[in-house]
Every structure is written in structure tokens, then in C-alpha cells.
N, C-alpha and C positions, 0 to 999 in steps of 0.2 A: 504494500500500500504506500502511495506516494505522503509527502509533506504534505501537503492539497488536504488532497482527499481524508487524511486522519484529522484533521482542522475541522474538516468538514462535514463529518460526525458528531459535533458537537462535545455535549454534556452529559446525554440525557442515561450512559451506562450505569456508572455505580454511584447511585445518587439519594442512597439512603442509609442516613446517619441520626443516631439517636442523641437525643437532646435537643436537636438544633430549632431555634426560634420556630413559632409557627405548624410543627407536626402535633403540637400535645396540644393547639390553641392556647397558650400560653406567650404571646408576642411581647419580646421586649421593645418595646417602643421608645421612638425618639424625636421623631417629631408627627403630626403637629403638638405632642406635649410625651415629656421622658413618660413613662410606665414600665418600669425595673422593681424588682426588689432590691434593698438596699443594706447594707450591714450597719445595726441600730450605734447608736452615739457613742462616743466614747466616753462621755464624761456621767452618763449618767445611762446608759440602757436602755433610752427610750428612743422611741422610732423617730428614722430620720424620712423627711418627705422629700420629693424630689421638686422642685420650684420650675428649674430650666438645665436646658444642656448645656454642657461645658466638656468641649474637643479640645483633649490636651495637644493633641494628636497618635501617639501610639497608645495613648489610653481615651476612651469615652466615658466620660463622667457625667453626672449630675450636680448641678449648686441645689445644695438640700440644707433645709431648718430641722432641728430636732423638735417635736412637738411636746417636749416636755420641758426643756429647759433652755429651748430655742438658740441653741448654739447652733453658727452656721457650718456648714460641711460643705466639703467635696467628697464626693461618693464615686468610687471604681466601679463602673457597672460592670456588670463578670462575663468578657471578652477576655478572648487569646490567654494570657497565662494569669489575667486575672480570673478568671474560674478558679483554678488552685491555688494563687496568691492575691483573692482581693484584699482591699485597703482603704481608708475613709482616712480624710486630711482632715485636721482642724488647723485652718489656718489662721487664726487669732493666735493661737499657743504653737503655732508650727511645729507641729506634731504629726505623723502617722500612725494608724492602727490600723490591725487586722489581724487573722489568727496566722498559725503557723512562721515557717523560716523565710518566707520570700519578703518579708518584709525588710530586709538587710538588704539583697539584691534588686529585690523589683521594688518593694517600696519606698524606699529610699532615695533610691534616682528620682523616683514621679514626686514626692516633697521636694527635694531639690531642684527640679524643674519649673514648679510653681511657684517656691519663693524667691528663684532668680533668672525671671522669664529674658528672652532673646527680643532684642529691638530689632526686627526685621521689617522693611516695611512693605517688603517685594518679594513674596514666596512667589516660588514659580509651582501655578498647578494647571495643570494643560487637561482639558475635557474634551472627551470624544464621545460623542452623541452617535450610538449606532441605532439604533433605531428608538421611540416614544416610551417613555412610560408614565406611568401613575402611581400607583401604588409600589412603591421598591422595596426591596431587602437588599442593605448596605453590609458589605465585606468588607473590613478596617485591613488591610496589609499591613500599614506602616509601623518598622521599626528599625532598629538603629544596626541589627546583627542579618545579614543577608538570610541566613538559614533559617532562622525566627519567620521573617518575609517573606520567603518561599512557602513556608509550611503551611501558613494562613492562607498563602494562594488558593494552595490545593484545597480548601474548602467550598471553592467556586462549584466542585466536581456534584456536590453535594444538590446546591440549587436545578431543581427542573423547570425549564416555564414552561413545559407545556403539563406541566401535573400544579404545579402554583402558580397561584392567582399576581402571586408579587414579581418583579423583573429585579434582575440582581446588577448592582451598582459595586462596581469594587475601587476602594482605592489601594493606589498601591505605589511603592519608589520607584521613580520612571526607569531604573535599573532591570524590572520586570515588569515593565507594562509591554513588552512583545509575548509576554510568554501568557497574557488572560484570554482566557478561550471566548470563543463566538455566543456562551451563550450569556454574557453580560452583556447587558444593556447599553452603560456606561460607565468609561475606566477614566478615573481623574489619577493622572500621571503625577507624584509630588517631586517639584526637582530637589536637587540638592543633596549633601552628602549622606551617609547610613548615620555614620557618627551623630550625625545634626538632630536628626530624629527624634534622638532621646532628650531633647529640649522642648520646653512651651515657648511659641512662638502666637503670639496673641493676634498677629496679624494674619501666621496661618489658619488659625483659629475662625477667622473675619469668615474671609476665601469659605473655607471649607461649608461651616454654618449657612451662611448664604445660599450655597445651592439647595439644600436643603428644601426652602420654601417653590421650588419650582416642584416640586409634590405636592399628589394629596396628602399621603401618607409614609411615612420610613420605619421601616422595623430592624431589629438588626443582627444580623448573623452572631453565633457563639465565636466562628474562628477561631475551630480547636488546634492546642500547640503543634496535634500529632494526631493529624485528616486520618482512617485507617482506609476507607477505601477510595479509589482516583485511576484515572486510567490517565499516564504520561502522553499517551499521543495527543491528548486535546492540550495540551499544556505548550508541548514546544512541536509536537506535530512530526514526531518520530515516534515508531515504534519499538517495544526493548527490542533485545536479541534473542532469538532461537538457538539453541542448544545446540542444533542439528544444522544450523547454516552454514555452508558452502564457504563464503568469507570471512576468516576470523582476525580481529587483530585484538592485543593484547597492549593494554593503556594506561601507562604508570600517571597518577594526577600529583604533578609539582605543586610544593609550595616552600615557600622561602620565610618562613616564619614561625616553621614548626616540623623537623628535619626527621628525616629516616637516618638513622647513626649515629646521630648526635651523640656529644657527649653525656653523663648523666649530670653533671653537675651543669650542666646548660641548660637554665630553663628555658620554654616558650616563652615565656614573657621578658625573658630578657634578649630574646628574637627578634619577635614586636618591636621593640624600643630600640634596639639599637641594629643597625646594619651587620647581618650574620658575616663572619668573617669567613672570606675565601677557601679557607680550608675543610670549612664543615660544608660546604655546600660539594666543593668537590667530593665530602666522602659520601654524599647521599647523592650524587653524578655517578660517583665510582660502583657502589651497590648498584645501583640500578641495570645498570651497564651488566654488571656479570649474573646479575637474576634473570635479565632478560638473552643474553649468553647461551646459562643453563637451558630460557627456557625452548631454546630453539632447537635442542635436540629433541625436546617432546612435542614440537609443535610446531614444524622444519616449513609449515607452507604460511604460516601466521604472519601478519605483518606490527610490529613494534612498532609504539607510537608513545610519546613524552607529552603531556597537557595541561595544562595551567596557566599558573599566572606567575612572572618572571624568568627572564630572560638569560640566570649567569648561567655560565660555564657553558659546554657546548659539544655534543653527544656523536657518537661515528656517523657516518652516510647512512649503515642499513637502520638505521633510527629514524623515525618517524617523527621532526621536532614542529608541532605544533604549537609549542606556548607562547604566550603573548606577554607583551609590557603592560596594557590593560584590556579590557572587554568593550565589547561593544556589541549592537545587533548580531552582525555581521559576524563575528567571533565567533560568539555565546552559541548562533544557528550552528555555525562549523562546529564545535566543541561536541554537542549535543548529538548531532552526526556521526561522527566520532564512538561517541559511548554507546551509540545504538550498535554500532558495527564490533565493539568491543565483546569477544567470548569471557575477558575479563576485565576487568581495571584493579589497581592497587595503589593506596596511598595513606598518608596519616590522617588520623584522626579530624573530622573536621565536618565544618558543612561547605567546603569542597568534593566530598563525596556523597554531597543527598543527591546531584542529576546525575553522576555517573551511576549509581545503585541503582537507579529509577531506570535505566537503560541499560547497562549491560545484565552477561549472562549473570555473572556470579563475581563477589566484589573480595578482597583482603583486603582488610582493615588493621594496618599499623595502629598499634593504640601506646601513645606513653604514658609513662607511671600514673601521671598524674591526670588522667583522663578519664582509667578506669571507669568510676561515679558515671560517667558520661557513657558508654559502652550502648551502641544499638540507635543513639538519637539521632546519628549523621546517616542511615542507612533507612532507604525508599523501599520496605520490601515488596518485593514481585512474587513472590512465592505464598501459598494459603495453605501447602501442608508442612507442619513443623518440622517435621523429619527432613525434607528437602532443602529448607529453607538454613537449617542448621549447614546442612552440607556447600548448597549456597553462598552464605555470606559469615566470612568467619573470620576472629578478630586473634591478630596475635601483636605479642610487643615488639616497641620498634628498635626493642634491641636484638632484633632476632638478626642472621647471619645469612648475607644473601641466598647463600646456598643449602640453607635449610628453607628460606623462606620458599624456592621454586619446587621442594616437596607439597607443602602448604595448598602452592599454588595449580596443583594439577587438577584439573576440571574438566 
């Protein structure tokens, strides 16, 4: 099946998912007036009401009064990973609450964001009106971590218009506005960095609210962290790969910020921050090199291919070097291509590996010490029986030795 043509299938396959707005008649509403449940006050237990909406941007909130002792609130409606981490602001006492540990990670940033909001006065959000609606159901994308933004995408897969009454509106970081399927409505593209994201920006706040009133009604998607069912071809318009296909190539995913070989007293984060030095880059150039070696005695008609993102160091002829200095359309299609045609792909840890998982056969997952906790998040399964799926996609550390790893890697 071509590009085309899987685009062109829509939405409408696996497109039933429990909880999500609107199956139980339970619509979380937001405009013409918020209707959420809200988590009661902090200061005294009694219930908060919801007044008006307030778009942080990667959080959807409500400005809510307590009706007992009338403290005002911001209220996390329970979107994306506010489900398992909501949070209520009092921002008189600039304070957060809510249960649980996300209150350190997630709720933390979102107070910080509100009590030192961004002067922008010029968000860029681009609308694409593909065809009329009325009544919608809003899809929040945005956030500050690519792989967080992707996941929420795949919730799109969920909406059917022609079984729902509502048309689905998705926003999302124009990073991935090529990748929202045919069967949304309207995609508002938000420019600007990931990093930026995780700020209130009061101006984007304007923007966004505003379209809003060109409805009768907006309800709003759950946008869970981790969609379980989706079919990738509506997404980038490739199919995975078959097992039993004729052309296989086998696709190491680079990244320069978090290394196969690495030392161990080298952390990722001190990666990030500071420009990896030459030689560790070579020894995750060098490994690759003799894994992909090994694996051509097992796999002599295969074609070897390098993918990512960055550009050091620089791999033999019969190497396949794809990677780029950054993404674009035009890339991302190529890349995507790529993992469809891939029997394997291999890389670290990361949500570098949710579109290659989502298209190739079968994935190895480099995992460092320190990621463990994280183990399964970066990987799109394609597989529904466990027993395969185990065999599938399987995670070893990234201190393993090339030449054990190309055991690992026989599929």
C-alpha cells in the first residue's frame, strides 16, 4: 500500500478506547462554559467551582472559587498526564497540591509557569480549516518533550466522525503537524521551541481561547500519556514491516546525547549540557560499525543504515548514513520510510525510538543504568500476543559488547 493510499484510510480502524470524553456521556466541557470535575480546595476541602477557562497551554485548566471559603484556584483538568498527576494552584499562597509524586515533576513546573508567565506578544499558531465544524472535540498535543507530543497525537486514532457527533480539533507543535491524520477537522500548528512549551504565555493563551468561540460547543479529549490502540499508517502514512519481506534493512537510531559505550561515570545529563567529546562518540561509531559487521554474516543481503539526529564522525561506504543536523518534513517522511523498511532498528533508550518501534519488524533497546524506571515507555508496540511481543522488542544495557549484542539481535 502506497503513502497515499494509507493516509487515505483515515481513522476510523482502532478507534475504541475506554474513558475517553463523551463514550460514558460524561463530556468534559470547555466551552461555551468549563464542566470538569475538579480536585476540592486545598485549604479547607470544600469544592472548588469552575468560573472560566484558563489555557496554560500544555495544561487546560479552570479559574475556580472554593464554595466554602472562596479561595480562588486554578484547577488541572485531568488531560494527558494530568489524569495521574492532577494539581490545583492557589495562587494567592503560590502553592501546589494534589495527590501523589508528580507533583515534584509535573506540578511544579505548571506553578512555576504561572507565577513567572512569558511576555510574548507574537505566538505563532497557524490554522488549517479542512473542512466545517460545530460541535468539536479538542486534542491538546502540546508539550515541551517530543515523545510526551507524539503520544497524545496518537489519540487522534481514537476519534471516529462518522460514529461521533463531535469533529476533532487537534493542537499540536508544528514539529508534528505533518504527521495529524485526515480525520481532524482542524490542526492549529503552535510554532516555537518544545522547551518553550513548558511556559504560560498569556498571549498564547489570547490566540488559542479565541478560536474557541467560532463553536457551538468544545469538549475535550482525555489525551492519554500511553494511546494502546493506533494504526501508524494514518499517522505518517507508512506501513510497519513484515517479517517475511523480500527487503530488509537493519537501522541503528543515533543520538549524540545519550551514547551506546559510554562511559559509566558519564552521565546523560552531563551529555545534554555539555558537547560529548570526540572520543565517546567514536566508540559508539566504533560499536556500531562491528555489530552491524557481525550482522552481515547473518543477514548477507540486508542493507545497513545509520538515523538520526547528528552528524559526527563518519561510517564506511557499505553504510547507509542517513542522519541529519536537524528534521524537517522532508527528513522526518524519509526517516519514517526508512523504519518501515527496517526488519530491525537499534538504539538507546529514548523517545527516539517510539516511530522506529511503530514501524519496524522488531526493535533492541539499549537501556542505561539509569533509565531502567523508564523501561517499555519509548517503544510503539505492534505486536497483541505477549509471547511475541516479548520476543519482538527486547531491552538490554548499553553496556553490552557489540558482539554479544548481534546475538540479541537475531530476528
Amino acid at each position: 500500500m502506497s503513502r497515499s493510499e494509507a493516509l487515505g484510510r483515515g481513522c476510523s480502524t482502532f478507534a475504541r478506547r475506554r474513558g475517553m470524553p463523551g463514550e460514558t456521556g460524561q463530556e468534559m466541557m470547555i466551552y461555551p462554559q468549563v464542566r470538569a470535575r475538579l480536585l476540592p480546595c486545598p485549604r479547607c476541602g470544600g469544592t472548588a467551582t469552575a468560573r472560566r477557562l484558563f489555557w496554560q497551554g500544555i495544561h487546560i485548566c479552570a479559574e475556580s472559587v472554593c464554595q466554602s471559603c472562596w479561595t480562588e484556584l486554578v484547577a488541572d483538568l485531568p488531560v494527558g498526564h494530568s489524569i495521574s498527576y492532577p494539581c490545583i494552584v492557589d495562587l494567592e499562597r503560590g502553592t501546589v497540591h494534589g495527590p501523589g509524586a508528580g507533583i515534584d515533576w509535573w506540578g511544579g513546573a505548571f506553578l512555576e509557569s504561572l507565577l513567572h508567565p512569558q511576555l510574548d506578544d507574537s505566538p505563532r499558531v497557524e490554522i488549517q480549516r479542512r473542512r466545517p465544524a460545530s460541535h468539536v472535540l479538542l486534542l491538546n498535543c502540546l508539550d515541551f518533550l517530543y515523545g510526551h507530543a507524539l503520544l497524545k497525537l496518537l489519540n487522534a486514532e481514537v476519534h471516529r466522525p462518522d460514529q461521533d457527533r463531535r469533529e476533532l480539533v487537534v493542537v499540536v507543535p508544528e514539529c508534528l503537524a505533518w504527521m495529524v491524520p485526515i480525520c481532524a477537522a482542524e490542526v492549529w500548528a503552535v510554532g516555537g521551541s518544545l522547551k518553550g512549551m513548558r511556559e504560560y504565555s498569556p498571549a498564547l493563551r489570547r490566540v488559542l481561547e479565541s478560536q474557541l468561540s467560532r463553536f457551538t460547543s468544545v469538549a475535550l479529549s482525555s489525551a492519554f500519556p500511553h494511546p494502546a490502540e493506533f494504526d501508524i499508517s494514518h499517522f505518517t502514512g507508512f506501513q510497519p514491516h513484515r517479517q517475511l519481506e523480500a527487503t530488509d534493512r537493519i537501522s541503528f537510531i543515533w543520538r549524540e546525547d545519550r551514547l551506546w559505550r559510554q562511559p559509566a561515570w558519564c552521565h546523560s545529563r552531563l551529555l545534554r549540557r555539555f558537547r560529548p567529546a570526540a572520543l565517546f562518540l567514536a566508540w559508539q561509531n566504533r560499536a556500531i560499525t562491528r555489530l552491524f559487521d557481525a550482522l552481515r554474516g547473518i543477514y548477507p543481503l540486508a542493507r545497513f543504515s545509520v538515523l538520526g539526529l547528528g552528524r559526527s564522525t563518519c561510517f564506511p561506504d557499505w553504510i547507509d548514513d542517513q542522519r541529519v543536523e536537524s528534521f524537517t518534513r522532508a527528513t522526518e517522511v524519509a526517516h519514517c520510510r526508512a523504519y518501515s523498511e527496517s526488519r530491525l532498528v537499534i538504539g538507546v533508550h529514548g523517545s527516539n525510538l517510539l516511530l522506529p518501534s511503530a514501524h519496524a519488524w522488531a526493535t533492541l533497546d539499549l537501556m542505561p543504568d539509569e533509565r531502567w524506571n523508564n523501561m517499555t515507555e519509548d517503544i510503539l508496540y505492534q505486536e497483541p500476543d505477549p509471547r511475541l511481543a516479548a520476543w519482538r522488542y527486547r531491552f538490554v544495557s548499553t553496556d553490552v559488547e557489540p558482539m554479544e549484542a548481534d546475538r540479541k539481535s537475531v530476528v
